[in-house]
C-alpha positions as CSV (number, residue, x, y, z in Angstrom):
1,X,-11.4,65.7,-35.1
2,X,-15.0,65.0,-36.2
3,X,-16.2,67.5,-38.2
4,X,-19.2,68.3,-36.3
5,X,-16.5,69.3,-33.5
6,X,-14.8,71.8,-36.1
7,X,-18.6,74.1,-36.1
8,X,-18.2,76.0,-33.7
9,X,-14.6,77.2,-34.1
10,X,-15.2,77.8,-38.0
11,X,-18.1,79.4,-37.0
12,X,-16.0,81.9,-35.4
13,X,-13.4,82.3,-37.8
14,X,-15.3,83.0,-40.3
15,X,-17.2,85.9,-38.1
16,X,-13.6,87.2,-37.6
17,X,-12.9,87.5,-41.4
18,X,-16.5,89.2,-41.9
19,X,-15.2,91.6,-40.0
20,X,-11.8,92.1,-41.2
21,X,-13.0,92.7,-44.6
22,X,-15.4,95.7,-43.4
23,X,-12.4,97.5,-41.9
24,X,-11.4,97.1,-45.9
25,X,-14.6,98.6,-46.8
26,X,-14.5,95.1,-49.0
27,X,-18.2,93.9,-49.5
28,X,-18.6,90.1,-49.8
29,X,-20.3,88.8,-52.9
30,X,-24.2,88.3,-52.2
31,X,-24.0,84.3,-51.4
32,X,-21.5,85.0,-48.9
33,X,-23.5,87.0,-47.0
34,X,-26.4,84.9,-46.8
35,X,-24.3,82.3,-45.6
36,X,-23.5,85.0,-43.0
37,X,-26.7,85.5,-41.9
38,X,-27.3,81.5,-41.3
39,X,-24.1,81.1,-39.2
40,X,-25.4,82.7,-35.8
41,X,-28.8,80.4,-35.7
42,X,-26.7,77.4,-36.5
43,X,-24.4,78.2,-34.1
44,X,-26.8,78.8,-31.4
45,X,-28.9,75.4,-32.4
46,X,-25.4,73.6,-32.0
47,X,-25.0,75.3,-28.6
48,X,-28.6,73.9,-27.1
49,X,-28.2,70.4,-29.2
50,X,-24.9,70.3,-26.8
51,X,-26.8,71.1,-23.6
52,X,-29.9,68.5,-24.6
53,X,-27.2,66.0,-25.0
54,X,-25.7,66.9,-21.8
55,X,-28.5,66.5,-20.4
56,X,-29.5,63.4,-21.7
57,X,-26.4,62.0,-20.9
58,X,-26.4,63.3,-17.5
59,X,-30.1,61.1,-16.8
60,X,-28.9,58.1,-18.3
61,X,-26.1,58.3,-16.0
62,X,-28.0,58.7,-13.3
63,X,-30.1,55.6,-14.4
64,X,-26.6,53.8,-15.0
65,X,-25.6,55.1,-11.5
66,X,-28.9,53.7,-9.9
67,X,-29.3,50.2,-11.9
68,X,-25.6,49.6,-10.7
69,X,-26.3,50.2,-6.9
70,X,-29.4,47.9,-7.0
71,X,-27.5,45.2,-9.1
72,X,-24.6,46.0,-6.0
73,X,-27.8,45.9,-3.1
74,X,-28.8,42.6,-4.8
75,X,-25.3,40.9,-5.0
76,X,-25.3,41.9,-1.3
77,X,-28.0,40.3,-0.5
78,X,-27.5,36.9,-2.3
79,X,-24.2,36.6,-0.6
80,X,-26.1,37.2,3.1
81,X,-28.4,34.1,1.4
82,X,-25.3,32.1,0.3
83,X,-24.1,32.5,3.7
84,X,-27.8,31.4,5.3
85,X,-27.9,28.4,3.0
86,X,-24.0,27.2,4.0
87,X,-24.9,27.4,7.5
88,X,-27.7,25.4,7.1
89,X,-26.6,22.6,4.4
90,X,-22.9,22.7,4.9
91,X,-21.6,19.4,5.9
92,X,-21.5,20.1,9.7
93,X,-22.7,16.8,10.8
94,X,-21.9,13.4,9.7
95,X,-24.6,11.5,10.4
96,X,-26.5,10.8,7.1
97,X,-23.5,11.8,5.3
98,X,-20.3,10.2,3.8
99,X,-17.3,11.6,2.9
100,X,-17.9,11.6,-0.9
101,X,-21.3,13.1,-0.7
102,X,-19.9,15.9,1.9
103,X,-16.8,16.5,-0.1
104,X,-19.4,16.8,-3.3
105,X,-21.3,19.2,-1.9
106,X,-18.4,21.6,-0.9
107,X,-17.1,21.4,-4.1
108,X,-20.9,22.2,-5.1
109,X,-20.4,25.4,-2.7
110,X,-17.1,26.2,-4.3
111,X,-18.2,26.5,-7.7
112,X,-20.7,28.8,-6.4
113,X,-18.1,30.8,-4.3
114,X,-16.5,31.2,-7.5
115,X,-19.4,32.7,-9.6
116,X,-20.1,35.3,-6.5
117,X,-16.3,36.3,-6.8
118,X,-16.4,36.5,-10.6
119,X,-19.9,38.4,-10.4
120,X,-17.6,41.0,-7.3
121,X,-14.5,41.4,-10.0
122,X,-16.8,41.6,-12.7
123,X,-18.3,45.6,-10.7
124,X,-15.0,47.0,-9.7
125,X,-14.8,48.8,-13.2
126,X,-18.5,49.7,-12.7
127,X,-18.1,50.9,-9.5
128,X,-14.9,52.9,-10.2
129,X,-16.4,54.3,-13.3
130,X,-19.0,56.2,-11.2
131,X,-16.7,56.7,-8.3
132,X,-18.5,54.4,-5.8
133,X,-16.8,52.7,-2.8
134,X,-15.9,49.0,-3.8
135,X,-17.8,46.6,-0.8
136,X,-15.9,43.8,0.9
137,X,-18.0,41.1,1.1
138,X,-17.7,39.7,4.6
139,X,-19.5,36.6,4.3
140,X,-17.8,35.5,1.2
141,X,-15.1,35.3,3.3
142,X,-16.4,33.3,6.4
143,X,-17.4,30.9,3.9
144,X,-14.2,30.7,2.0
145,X,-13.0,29.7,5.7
146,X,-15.6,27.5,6.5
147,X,-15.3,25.7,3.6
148,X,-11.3,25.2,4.1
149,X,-12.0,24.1,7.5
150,X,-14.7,21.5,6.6
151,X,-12.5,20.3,3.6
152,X,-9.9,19.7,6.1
153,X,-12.1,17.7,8.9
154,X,-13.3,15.8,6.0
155,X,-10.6,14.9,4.5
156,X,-9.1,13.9,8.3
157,X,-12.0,11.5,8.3
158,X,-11.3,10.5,4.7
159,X,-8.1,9.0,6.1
160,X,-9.5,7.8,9.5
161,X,-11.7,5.6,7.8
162,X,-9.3,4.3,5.4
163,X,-6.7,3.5,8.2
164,X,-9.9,2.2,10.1
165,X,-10.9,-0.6,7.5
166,X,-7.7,-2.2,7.0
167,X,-7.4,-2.4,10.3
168,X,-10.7,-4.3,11.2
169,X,-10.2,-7.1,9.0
170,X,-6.6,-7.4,10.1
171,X,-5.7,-11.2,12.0
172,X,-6.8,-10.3,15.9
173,X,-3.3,-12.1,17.3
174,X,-1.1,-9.8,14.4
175,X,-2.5,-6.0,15.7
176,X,0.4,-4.2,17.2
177,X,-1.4,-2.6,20.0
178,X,1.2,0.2,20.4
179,X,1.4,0.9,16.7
180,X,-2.8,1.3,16.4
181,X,-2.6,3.7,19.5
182,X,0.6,5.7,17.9
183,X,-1.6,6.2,14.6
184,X,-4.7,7.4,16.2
185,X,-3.0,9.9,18.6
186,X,-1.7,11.0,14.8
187,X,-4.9,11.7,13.7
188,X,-5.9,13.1,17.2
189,X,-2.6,15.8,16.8
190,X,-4.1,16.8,13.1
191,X,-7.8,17.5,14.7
192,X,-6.1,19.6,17.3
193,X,-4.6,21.7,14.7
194,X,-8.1,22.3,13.0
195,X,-8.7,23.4,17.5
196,X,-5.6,25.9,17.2
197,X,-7.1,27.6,13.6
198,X,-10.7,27.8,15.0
199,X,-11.8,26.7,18.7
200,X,-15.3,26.7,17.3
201,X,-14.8,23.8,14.8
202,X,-15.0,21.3,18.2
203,X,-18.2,21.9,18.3
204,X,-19.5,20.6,15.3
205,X,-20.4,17.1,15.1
206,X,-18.5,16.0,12.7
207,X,-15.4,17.0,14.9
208,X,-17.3,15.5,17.7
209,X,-18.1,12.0,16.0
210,X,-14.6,11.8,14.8
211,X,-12.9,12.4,18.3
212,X,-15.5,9.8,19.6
213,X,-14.4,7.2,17.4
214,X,-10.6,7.9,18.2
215,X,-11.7,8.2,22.1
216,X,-13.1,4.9,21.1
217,X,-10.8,3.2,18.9
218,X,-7.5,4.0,21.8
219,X,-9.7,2.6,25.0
220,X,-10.2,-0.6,22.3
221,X,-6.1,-0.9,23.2
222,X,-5.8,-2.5,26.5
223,X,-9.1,-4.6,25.4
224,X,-7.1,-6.0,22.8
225,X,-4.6,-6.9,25.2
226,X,-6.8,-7.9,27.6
227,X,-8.4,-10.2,25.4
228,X,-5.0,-11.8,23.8
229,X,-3.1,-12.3,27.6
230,X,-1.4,-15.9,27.4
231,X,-3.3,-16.5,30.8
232,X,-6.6,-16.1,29.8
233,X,-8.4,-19.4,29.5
234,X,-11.4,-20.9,28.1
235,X,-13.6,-20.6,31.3
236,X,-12.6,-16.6,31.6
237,X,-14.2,-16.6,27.6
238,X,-17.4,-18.7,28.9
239,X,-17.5,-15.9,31.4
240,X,-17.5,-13.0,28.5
241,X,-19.4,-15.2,26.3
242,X,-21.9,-15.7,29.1
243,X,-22.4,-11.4,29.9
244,X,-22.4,-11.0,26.0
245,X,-24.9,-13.5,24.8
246,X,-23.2,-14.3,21.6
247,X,-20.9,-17.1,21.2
248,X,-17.0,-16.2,19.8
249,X,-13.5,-17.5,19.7
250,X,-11.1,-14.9,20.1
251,X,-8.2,-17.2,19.3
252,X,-10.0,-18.4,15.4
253,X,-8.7,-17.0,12.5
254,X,-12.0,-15.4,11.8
255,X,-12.2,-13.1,15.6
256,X,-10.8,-9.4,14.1
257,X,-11.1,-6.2,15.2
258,X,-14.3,-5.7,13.4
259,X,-15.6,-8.6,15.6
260,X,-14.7,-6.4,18.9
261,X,-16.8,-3.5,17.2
262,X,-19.9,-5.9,16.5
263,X,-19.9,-7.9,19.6
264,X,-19.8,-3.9,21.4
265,X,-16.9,-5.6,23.5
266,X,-15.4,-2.4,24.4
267,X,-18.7,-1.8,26.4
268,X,-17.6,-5.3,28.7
269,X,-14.2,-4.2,28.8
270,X,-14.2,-3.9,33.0
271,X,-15.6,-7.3,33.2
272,X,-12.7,-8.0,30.3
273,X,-9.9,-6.3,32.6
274,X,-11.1,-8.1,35.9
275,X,-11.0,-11.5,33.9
276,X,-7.7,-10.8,32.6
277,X,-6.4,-9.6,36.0
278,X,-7.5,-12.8,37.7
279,X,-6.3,-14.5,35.0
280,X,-2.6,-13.1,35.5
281,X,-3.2,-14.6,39.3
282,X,-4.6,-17.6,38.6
283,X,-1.7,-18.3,35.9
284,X,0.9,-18.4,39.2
285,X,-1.4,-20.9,40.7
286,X,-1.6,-23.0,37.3
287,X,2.2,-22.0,36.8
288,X,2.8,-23.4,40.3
289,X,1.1,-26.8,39.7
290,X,3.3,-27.2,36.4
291,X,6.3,-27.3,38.4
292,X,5.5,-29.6,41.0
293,X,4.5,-31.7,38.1
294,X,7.8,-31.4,36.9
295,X,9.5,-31.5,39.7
296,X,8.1,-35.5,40.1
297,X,8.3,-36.4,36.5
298,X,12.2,-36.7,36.8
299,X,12.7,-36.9,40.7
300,X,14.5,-40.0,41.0
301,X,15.4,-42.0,44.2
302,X,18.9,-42.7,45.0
303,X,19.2,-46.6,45.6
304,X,22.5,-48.2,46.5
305,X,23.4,-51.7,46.2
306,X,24.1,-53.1,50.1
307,X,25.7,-56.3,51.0
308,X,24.3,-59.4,50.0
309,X,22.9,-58.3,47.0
310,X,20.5,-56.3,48.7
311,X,19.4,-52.6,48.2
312,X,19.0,-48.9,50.0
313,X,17.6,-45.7,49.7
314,X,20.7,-43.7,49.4
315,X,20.3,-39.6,50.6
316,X,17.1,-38.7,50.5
317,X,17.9,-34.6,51.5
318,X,16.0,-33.7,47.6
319,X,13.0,-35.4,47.8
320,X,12.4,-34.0,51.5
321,X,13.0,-30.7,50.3
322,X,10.8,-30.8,47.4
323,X,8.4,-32.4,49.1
324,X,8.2,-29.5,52.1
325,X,8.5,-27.0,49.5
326,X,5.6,-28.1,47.4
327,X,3.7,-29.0,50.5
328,X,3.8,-25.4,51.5
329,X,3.2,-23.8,47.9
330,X,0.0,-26.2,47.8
331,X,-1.0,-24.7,51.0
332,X,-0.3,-20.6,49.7
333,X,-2.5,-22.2,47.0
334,X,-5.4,-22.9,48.7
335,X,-5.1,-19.8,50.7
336,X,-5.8,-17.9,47.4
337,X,-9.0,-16.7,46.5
338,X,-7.9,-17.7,42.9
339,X,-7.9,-21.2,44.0
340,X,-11.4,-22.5,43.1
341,X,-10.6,-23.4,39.2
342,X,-7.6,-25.7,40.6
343,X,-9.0,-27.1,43.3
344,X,-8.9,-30.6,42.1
345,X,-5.8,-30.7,41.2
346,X,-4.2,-29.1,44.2
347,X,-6.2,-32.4,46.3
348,X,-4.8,-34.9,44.2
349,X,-1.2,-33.4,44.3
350,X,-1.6,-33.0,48.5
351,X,-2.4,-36.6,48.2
352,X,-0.4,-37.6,46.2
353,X,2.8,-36.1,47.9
354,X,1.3,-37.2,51.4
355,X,1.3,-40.7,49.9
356,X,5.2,-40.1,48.6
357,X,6.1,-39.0,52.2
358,X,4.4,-41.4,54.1
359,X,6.0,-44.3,51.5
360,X,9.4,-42.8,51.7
361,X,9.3,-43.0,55.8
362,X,8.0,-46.5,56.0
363,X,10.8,-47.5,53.6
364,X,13.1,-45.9,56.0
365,X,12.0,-47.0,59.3
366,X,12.2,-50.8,57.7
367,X,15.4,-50.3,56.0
368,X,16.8,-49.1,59.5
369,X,14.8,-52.1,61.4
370,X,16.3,-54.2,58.8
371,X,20.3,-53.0,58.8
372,X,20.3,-52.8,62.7
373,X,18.9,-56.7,62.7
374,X,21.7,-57.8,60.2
375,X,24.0,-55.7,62.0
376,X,23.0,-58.3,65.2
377,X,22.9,-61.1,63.2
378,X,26.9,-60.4,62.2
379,X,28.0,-59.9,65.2
């Protein structure tokens, strides 16, 4: 020990052998007893040095004590600020902000997270040194949560968008409408998750814009359909063309998804669904005319050879048959209210097979006239 620790004690031992030696009747030697006589003062000088140093030590400890609390009161109250500023600049919205610049700015709010909990770890000593109550800090925290849950939306965007872009420039006629829909209700399940941690999250609008553009992006399906339908023709287009005031061809290699998005399609897609549904009807029409079409492109006319090198019409059972069953699918035609666009057509083909009919009975009634005459004539 420290010699100036060893004072007292000596101090004492030394009156103990003072008085051992008068017992003796020994006398000490005349520098011995003047060292005597200086050991009580000393002694008692040691004694209030001790208590002035207690003292002392006990006021500094006080002012320890107290510059520790306020340095504690002050932490507190930049963390209640920390939490005021996040609330108010934290990447809540995404309008005027992009992914980087809200992802930088999180990562700006962790680094300060950080130097809050290094500054909290860096008074648990302190604060156990003078037996004061550690504080939980609350709002460091909710903002450790917040910022977890904004990194997340984010980063659900992040991929959105990605997905989003490649898709847009994509060829119109090579989007796999059930494939697009299948990825967005993906991205829909993973914002729903974000719902199940914290039912508060749906109401900021970044969640809001996000779910809008999915919302969007899935009632942009049967558009897509709509639009591609084998039986839409170019006068349904003039008609879209015509309600949207800008001129397109959905069927040029340049017409993408992006081009839906520009054109605002999506906000035309009843018009779009009425077209295309009249368009299925009107196909059976145009489907209809085909075949009769057809049906006289290779009808051919049984003639037989008769006696004297003459000719006949053989059996004629097909072409009356075709003939009242295209009559009668001519007439269901005009009965339709899909009719107008074929209108012409369906005249020239009721002509045209009145014509047929009224040729193929005048061949008859003189080929009948003529084999009953010869049959005369022979006998």
């Amino acid at each position: 020990p420290p010699r100036s620790t060893l004072f007292p004690y000596t101090t004492l031992f030394r009156s103990a052998k003072y008085a051992k030696l008068a017992e003796f009747e020994v006398i000490p030697a005349e520098d011995e007893l003047t060292k005597k006589e200086t050991m009580r003062p000393a002694m008692d000088k040691f004694r209030d040095t001790l208590v002035e140093a207690e003292i002392k030590i006990n006021k500094a400890k006080k002012q320890m004590k107290l510059g520790l609390e306020t340095d504690v009161s002050n932490f507190s109250q930049l963390i209640k600020d920390l939490k005021t500023e996040f609330t108010k600049t934290a990447p809540y919205k995404s309008e005027n902000q992009t992914v980087e610049s809200a992802q930088g700015l999180l990562a700006d709010y962790k680094l300060k997270l950080e130097q809050k909990r290094a500054i909290e770890a860096d008074f648990l000593p302190k604060l156990d040194l003078f037996g004061i109550e550690a504080i939980s800090y609350k709002e460091l925290d909710w903002v450790d949560q917040e910022m977890d849950k904004l990194n997340y939306i984010w980063e659900v965007r992040q991929g959105w968008d990605s997905e989003k872009a490649a898709l847009l420039v994509a060829k119109f006629n090579a989007l796999n409408t059930d494939e697009l829909d299948e990825l967005a209700m993906q991205y829909q399940g993973k914002m729903r998750k974000l719902v199940g941690r914290d039912k508060a999250s749906q109401s900021w609008p970044v969640f809001i814009d996000l779910k809008q553009d999915l919302d969007l992006f899935r009632n942009t399906m049967p558009l897509i359909q709509n639009l591609r339908q084998e039986s839409m023709r170019d006068r349904h287009f003039k008609a879209i063309i015509k309600e949207v005031k800008q001129e397109f061809d959905p069927r040029s290699e340049s017409f993408t998804l992006q081009t839906v998005e520009k054109l605002q399609l999506v906000d035309h897609s009843d018009l779009i669904a009425r077209l295309a549904d009249d368009a299925k009807k009107e196909a059976k029409i145009e489907n209809g005319l085909e075949d009769i079409e057809n049906t006289w492109l290779v009808m051919k006319v049984d003639i037989k050879e008769h006696k004297g090198g003459a000719f006949k019409i053989g059996v004629v059972e097909e072409l009356y048959m075709a003939l009242e069953e295209n009559i009668l699918a001519l007439s269901s035609f005009k009965s339709s209210q899909f009719y107008l666009p074929f209108a012409a057509k369906v005249e020239h083909w009721e002509k045209t097979l009145a014509g047929i009919s009224e040729v193929l009975e005048a061949i008859q009634a003189v080929q009948r006239s003529w084999m009953y005459q010869i049959g005369r004539a022979h006998v």
